[in-house]
N, C-alpha and C positions, 0 to 999 in steps of 0.2 A: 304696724306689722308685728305677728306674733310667730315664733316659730315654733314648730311643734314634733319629738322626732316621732316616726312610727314605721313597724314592722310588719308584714303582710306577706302572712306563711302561705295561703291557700286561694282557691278560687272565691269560697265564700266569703275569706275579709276583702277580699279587693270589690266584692261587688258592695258588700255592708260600706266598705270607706265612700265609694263612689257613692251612695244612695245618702250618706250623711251630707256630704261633701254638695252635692246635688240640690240640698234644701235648706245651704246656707245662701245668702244673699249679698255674699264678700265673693275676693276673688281668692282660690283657692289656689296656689302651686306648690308642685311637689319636684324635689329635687332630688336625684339621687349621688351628685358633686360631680356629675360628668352634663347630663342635660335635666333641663327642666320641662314640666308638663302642668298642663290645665291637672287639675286635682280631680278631675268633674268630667274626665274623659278614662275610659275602661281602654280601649286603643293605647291613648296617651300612655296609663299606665304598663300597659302590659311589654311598652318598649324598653322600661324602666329595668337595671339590675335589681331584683327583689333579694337578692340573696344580703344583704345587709339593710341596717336601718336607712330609712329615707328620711327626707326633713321637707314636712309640710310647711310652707308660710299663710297667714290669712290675711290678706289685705284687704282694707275698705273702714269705714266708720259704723263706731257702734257693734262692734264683734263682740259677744259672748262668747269667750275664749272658755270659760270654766264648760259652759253648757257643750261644745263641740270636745272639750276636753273628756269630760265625762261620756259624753256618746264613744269615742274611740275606746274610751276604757271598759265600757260594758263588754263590747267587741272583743276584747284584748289586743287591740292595735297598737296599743303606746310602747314604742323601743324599750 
């Protein structure tokens, strides 16, 4: 399991995260220290407090953590 923090100011990173998040092959959740959500759900997220950082976990084998790492950073999604 890897944890990953990230922050998601607007409409277009929450759908860019979901779309990342979407076409990995692990299981994604996103926690904001009150509840947790499928990563890979835009619902899911939008229940989420966005006004501080969140903490993504990626669970599963075989994670390319750099590659999902860099996709958020393109974005600017890394807290």
């Amino acid at each position: 399991m890897t944890d990953i923090p990230v922050l998601l100011n607007d409409k277009d990173q929450i759908e860019k995260f979901v779309q990342i998040n979407s076409s990995l092959e692990c299981q994604v959740d996103v926690s904001d220290g009150r509840i947790s959500i499928n990563g890979k759900s835009i619902i899911g997220l939008l229940s989420l407090s966005l006004f501080d950082p969140l903490h993504v976990s990626l669970i599963g084998e075989n994670i390319n953590v750099s590659k999902v790492v860099s996709a958020y950073k393109k974005y600017n999604l890394i807290a």
